[in-house]
N, C-alpha and C positions, 0 to 999 in steps of 0.2 A: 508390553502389557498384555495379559490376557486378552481384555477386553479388544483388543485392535486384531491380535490373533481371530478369536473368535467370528468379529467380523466379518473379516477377510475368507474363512471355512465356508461363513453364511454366505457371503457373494459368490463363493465359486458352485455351494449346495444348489444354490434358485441359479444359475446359470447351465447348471444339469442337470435340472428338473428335478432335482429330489429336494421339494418343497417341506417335506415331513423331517427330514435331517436339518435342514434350514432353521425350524422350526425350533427343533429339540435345543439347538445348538443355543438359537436366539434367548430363550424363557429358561435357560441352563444357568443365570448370571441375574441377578440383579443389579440392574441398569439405574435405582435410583437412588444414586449417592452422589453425595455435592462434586464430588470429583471428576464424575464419567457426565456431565451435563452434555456436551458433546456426541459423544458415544451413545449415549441415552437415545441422542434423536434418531440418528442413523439407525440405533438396533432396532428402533418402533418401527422407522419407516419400510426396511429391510421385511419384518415382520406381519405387517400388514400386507406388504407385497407379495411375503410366501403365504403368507392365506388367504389372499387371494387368488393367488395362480392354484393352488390345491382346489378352490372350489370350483375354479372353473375347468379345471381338467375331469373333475371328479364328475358333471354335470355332461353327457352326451348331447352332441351337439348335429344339427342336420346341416346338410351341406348341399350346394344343391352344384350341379355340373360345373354349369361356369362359374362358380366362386370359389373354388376348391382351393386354389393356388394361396386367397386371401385367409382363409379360415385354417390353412397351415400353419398361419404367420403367427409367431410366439415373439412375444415385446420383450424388450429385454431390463430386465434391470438395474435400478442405479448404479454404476460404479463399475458396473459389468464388462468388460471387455471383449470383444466377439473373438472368435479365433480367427487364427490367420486362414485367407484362402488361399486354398492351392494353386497354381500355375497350371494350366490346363496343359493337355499332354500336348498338341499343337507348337504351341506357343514355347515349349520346352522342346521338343524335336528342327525346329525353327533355328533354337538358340544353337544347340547343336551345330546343325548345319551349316550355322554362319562359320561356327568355330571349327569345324573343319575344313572348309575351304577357305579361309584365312591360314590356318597353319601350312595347310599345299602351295598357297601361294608364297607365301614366305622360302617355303624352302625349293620353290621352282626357282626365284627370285635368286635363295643363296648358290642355288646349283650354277645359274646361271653365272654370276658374279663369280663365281670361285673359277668357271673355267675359262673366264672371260682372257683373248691373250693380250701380249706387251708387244712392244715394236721395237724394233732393232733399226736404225738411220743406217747406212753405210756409204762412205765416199772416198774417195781416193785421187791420188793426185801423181801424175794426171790422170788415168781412169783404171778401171781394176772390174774385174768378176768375178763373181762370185763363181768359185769351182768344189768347195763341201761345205757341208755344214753337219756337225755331229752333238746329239744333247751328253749330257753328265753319263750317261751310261754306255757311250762310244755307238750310239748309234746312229747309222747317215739318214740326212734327212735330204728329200730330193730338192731342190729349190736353187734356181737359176738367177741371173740376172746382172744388169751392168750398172755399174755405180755413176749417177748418184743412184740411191734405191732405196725404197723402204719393203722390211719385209715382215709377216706378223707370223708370230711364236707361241704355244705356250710358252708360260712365265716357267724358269728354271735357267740354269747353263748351258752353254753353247760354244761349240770353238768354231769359227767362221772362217774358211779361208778363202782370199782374196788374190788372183794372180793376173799378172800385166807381162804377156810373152811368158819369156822363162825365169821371171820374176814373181814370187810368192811372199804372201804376209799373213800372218794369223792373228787373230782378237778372240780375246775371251770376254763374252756375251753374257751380261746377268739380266734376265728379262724379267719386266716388274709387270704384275698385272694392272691393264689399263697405262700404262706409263710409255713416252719413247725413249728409248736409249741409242745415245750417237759415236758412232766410232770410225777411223778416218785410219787411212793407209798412204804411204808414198812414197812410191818407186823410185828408179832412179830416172831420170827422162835422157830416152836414148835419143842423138842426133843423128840427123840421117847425114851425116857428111863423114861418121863415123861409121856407120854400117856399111856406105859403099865400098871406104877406105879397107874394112875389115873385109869385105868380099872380094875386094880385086887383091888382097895379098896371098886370098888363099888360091888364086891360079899361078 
């Protein structure tokens, strides 16, 4: 309906101080018909409001130091809606900063995790050490030790080799991050009534 247009022009008129458009807008329409009863009251009340606020803008007024801040103060209108207030810059450089040190943290967090290594169990029977160790691209990694043993990896492939005397074993190693992985070897077990035997036949 017009009428509710019009209104709504008039509310927003007296909310931006242009009381004279208010005005025009309001006395542009007659308001007395059995239909707009409603409408009628608001557009009066609306109207008395803009001329009042016309008169009293119109009227100079003395101010005296300290009441300055109160004799600024402009009342607002029925129906009026104030605008939004802004977020002071503070309080937006704040929000900021939270969100960027949240995302640093995150991704110190993923760095960490991503290069976090796996573990590899190894043991052997009856005992074994470790004599290489090379990842997926053939390259040696220095790393000693006798089995049982646990040793830590980046996560990837690995060939592990494993020897007891002149006895060798090899495993292939998939290391998971955060995870252990167990892998077992087993010689032959030399006796020693065998090894004398084989040393006295070689004189």
């Amino acid at each position: 309906m017009i009428g509710v247009v019009l209104l709504e022009d008039a509310k927003v008129a007296i909310g931006q101080m242009q009381f004279a458009h208010a005005e025009e807008l309001l006395t542009s329409v007659t308001w007395d018909q059995p239909d707009l009863p409603e409408l009628a009251a608001q557009a009066k009340t609306l109207l008395e409001e803009a001329q009042k606020r016309a008169k009293e803008q119109s009227v100079p007024q003395l101010v005296r130091p300290g009441k300055r801040r109160e004799a600024r103060r402009v009342r607002q209108a029925p129906g009026i809606k104030s605008a939004p207030v802004r977020m002071p810059l503070i309080a937006q450089a704040a929000i900021v900063a939270v969100g960027v040190i949240a995302i640093a943290g995150a991704g110190t967090w993923y760095a960490r995790t991503r290069n976090a290594p796996g573990y590899v169990e190894l043991t052997a029977a009856p005992w074994g050490e470790i004599a290489s160790v090379s990842n997926a691209k053939g390259e040696q990694l220095t790393m000693t030790g006798e089995t049982p043993v646990q040793v830590s990896l980046p996560p990837g492939h690995y060939v592990i080799e494993l020897k007891n005397g002149q006895s060798s074993c090899k495993v292939e190693a998939a290391v998971v991050r955060g995870s252990v992985s167990a892998y077992s070897c087993a010689f032959p077990e030399v006796k020693v009534e065998d090894l004398v035997q084989k040393v006295l036949s070689a004189y």
